[in-house]
Structure formats: structure tokens, C-alpha cells
N, C-alpha and C positions, 0 to 999 in steps of 0.2 A: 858132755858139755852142751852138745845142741839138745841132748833132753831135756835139761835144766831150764835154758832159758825158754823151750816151746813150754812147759808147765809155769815157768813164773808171767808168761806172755797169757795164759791160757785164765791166768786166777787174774790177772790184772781186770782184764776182760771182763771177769764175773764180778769183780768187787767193784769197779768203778763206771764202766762203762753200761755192763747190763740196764744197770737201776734207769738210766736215763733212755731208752726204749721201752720201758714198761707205759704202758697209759694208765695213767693218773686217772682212777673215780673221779667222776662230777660229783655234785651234791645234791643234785636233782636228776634224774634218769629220766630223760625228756624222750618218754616211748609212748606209743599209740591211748595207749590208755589213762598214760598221763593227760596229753593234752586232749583230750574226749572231759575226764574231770575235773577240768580248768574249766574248759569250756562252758560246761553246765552250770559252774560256778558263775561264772561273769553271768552269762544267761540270767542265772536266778537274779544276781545282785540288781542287774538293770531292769529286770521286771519287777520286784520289789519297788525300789525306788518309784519305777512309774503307776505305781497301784500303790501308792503312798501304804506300803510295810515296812516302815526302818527297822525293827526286829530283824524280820528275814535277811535284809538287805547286808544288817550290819554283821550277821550270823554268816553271809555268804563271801564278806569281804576279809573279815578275821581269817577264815577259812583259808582263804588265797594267798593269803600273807603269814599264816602258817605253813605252806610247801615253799612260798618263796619270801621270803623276808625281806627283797633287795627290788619288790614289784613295786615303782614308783607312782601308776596310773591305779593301783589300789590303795594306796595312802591320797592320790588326789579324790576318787570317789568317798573314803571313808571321810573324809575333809569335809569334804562339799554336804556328804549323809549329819554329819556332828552340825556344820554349819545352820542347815534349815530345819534343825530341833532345837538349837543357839546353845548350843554345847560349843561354845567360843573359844575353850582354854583348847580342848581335846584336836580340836578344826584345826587352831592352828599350828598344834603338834603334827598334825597328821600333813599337814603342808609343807612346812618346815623339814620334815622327812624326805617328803617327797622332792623338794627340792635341790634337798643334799645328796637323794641319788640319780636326779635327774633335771642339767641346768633349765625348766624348764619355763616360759614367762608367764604362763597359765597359772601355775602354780603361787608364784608371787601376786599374782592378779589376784586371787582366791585370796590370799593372805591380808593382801590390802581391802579388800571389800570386809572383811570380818575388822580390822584395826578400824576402818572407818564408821563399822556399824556398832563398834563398842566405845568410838570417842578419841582412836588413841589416832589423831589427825595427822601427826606428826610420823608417825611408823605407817599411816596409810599412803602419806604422799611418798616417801620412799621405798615402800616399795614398789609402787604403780612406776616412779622412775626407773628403778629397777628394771621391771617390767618392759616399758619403754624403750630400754637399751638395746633389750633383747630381741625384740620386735616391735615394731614405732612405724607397722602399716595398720594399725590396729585403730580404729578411731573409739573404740569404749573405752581404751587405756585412756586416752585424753582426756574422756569426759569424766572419768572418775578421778581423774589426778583434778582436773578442775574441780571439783567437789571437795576436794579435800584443801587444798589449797582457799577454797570458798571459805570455810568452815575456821581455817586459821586465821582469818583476818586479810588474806595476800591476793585482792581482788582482781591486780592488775596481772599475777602470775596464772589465777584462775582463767582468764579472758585468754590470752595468751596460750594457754592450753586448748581451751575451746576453736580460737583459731586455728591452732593446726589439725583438731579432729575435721571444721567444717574442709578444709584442705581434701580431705578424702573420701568425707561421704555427703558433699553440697547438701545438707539434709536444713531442713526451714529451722528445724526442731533447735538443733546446735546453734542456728542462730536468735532464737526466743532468748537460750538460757542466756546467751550476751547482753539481750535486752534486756532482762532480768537484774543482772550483775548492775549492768550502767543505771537501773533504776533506783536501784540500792544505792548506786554512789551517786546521785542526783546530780548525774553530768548532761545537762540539756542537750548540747551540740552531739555527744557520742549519739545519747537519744532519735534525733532525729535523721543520724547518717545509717544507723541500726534501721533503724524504722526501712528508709527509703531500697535497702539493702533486702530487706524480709518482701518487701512488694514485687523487689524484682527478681527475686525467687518465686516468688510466686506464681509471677506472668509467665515466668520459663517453664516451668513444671507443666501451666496448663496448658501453654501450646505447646508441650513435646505430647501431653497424654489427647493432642488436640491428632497433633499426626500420628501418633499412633494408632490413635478411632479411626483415623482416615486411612490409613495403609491396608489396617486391618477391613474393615467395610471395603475397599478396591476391591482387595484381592476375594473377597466370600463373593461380591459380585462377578467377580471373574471367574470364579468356579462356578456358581451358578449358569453363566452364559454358555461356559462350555461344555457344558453338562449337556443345559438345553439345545445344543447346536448339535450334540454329537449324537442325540436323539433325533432330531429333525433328521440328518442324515440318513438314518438307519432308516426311517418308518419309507420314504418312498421304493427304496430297495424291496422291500416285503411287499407290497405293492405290485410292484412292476413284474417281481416272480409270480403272484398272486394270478394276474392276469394274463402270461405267458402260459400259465398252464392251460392245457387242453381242458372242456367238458367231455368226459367220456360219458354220452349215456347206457344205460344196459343194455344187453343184444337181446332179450326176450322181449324189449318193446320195439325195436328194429324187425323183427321176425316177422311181428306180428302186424306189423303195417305195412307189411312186403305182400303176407296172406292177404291182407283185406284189399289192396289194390290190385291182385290178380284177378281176371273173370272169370266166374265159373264157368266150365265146358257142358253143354248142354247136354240128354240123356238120349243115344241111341233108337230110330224108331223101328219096328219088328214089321219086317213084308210082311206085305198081305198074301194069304192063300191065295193060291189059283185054282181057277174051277175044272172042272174033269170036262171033256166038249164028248156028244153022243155022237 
């Protein structure tokens, strides 16, 4: 009896239990030499792109998305690669893809610059909103949603855009295109509170790049001085050892001025004979 049930204990084991400790293949075998071949990949595709060779480029991205089919950031470059040859239908397949594998607002962003560059004003402003939703510290998303917005007739939604990009990057520029908008709709009063607005950006700008020449110019003369101080320092030190050291002159001219102040000792004189006496 107890054998029985250690065998039926023993096959349960293998029939149900086994399978689910096995490890499951991947579908891509992400080992050393894989991603060495990837890598080469992207390499190529981005150098391509920037030595303007869409061939190579588009031959190196196909490539990528042949081992991985689910690579979101290589349907965003082949996007952007179709976009700047205006292969617009292809562009925004390859965005649309990429977006569906990756919520991504860049990807929309890309989407919408191609809808607005073919007309379709209506699908650019939604998806720049889109865009927007996802990240909305973005101030290019603004100005192209105002663009689009511009474009349909919806001037006051355009302006309203553009304000909230100038919100983030106080740029003079964002506030032209406001001027721009209000000249179109020949509103005098917006005209001249735009105006008085662009001036005093203006003034700011220069005297921030005012202190900044100034902080900048302090401080090079503050390293200069201390440069030149910590030279002044050093040079009378050298100096002062300079003139601590002894003159040693050589001892063969010592010697020899010892010889010449000596007197000669005079020469020995020889007695005289003495005479024989008879």
C-alpha cells in the first residue's frame, strides 16, 4: 500500500509539478555576443544618420528590429529616418508602433510634427495634447501645439499655449510669436502691453549677461592677482638664499697669495779662508 501511493506521489510530481521548474527559453538569448551586435548596430544606425546615409541607417535599423521586434526606440529612429526623406505615411507607422510599445510623449511629439507638416492640424493638435499630458515641462510641446492651434483658426487657444511654454523658458522669442498672433488679430491694446512686456525682457536679459561679464571679469582678475602675489612671494625668498650663500673662492689662488706675501730668506755667505802665519 505504501508503495502505491510513494509511485503515484512519485508520477504526480513528474506530470504536474516538474514542468513548472523547468526555465522557459527567452526569445532572444541576451549573451555577450548578442549585445556586442546590437551595439554595432545602433553605432552604425547613428552614425549613418549623422553623415546623412539613410540607406545604411535604414539597413541598420531594420536589422535591430529583426532580433527584437518589440524595440520601441528603433521604430522611434526609423520614424524620425522616413520623417526627414518625407516618407510621412511610413514615419508615422513607425511612431504609432512605437508608441504602442512604449507610452512614450516623444513619440507622439514626432507624430504630431509630421500631422502638422502634412496639413492634418486637427490630429497635430491632439496629439501634441497628448504629448502634453504625459510631460507638460516640455516648452517645444507648447509651441508646436500653438502652431497648430494657429493654423486652425483658434488664435486665442494658440496665445494660451504660448503662455504657458513662456512660463518655462522666459525666452523673448515665445513672446514675438504672441506679438505675432495679436498682429494678425489687430488687437492694438494686447499690441502694446506685448510690446512693453518684449522690452522688459529685454532689460533683464542684459543686465543678467551684464553681471555675469562682471562676476566673470572679478573673478580672472582675482586669479590674476593671486597668481601675481604668490610670485612676488616666492622671488625675494630666492634672493635672500642667494645671498646667504657663502663665496667660496679656489684654494690655488689662496695658495698662491700666501707664496707671494712670504719673504724670500736670503742666500748663505761662504767664510773666507784663513791664511797660514810663517
Amino acid at each position: 500500500m505504501f508503495g502505491i501511493a510513494f509511485i503515484a506521489l512519485v508520477a504526480f510530481i513528474v506530470i504536474f509539478l516538474y514542468p513548472l521548474f523547468q526555465k522557459k527559453p527567452t526569445e532572444v538569448q541576451h549573451n555577450a555576443r548578442y549585445d556586442v551586435q546590437m551595439k554595432r548596430l545602433w553605432t552604425a544606425a547613428q552614425t549613418s544618420m549623422r553623415d546623412h546615409k539613410p540607406l545604411r541607417a535604414e539597413k541598420a535599423l531594420l536589422t535591430i528590429l529583426k532580433f527584437d521586434e518589440r524595440n520601441a526606440a528603433a521604430y522611434n529612429r526609423l520614424g524620425i529616418l522616413y520623417a526627414k526623406e518625407q516618407k510621412f505615411d511610413e514615419a508615422i507607422e513607425c511612431f504609432e508602433i512605437a508608441q504602442s510599445l512604449d507610452n512614450n510623449p516623444s513619440s507622439l511629439h514626432n507624430v504630431g510634427l509630421i500631422y502638422l507638416e502634412t496639413g492634418a492640424y486637427e490630429k497635430a493638435a491632439m496629439a501634441f495634447e497628448q504629448a502634453i499630458e504625459l510631460e507638460n515641462s516640455v516648452p517645444a510641446r507648447y509651441v508646436a501645439l500653438s502652431k497648430a492651434r494657429e493654423k486652425l483658426g483658434q488664435n486665442k487657444a494658440a496665445i494660451d499655449a504660448l503662455e504657458e511654454a513662456y512660463k518655462l523658458d522666459h525666452s523673448t522669442n515665445t513672446l514675438r510669436q504672441i506679438l505675432a498672433i495679436y498682429e494678425t488679430m489687430g488687437d492694438t491694446e494686447a499690441l502694446a502691453g506685448i510690446t512693453a512686456r518684449i522690452e522688459k525682457q529685454i532689460a533683464e536679459t542684459t543686465k543678467a549677461e551684464r553681471r555675469r561679464n562682471t562676476r566673470t571679469n572679478r573673478s580672472a582678475a582675482t586669479r590674476s592677482a593671486a597668481k601675481t602675489t604668490h610670485n612676488t612671494t616666492r622671488t625675494p625668498a630666492r634672493a635672500t638664499r642667494k645671498a646667504a650663500t657663502p663665496t667660496v673662492r679656489p684654494a690655488t689662488k689662496t695658495a698662491k697669495s700666501v707664496r707671494s706675501a712670504t719673504p724670500s730668506t736670503p742666500p748663505r755667505k761662504r767664510p773666507a779662508p784663513r791664511r797660514k802665519q810663517i
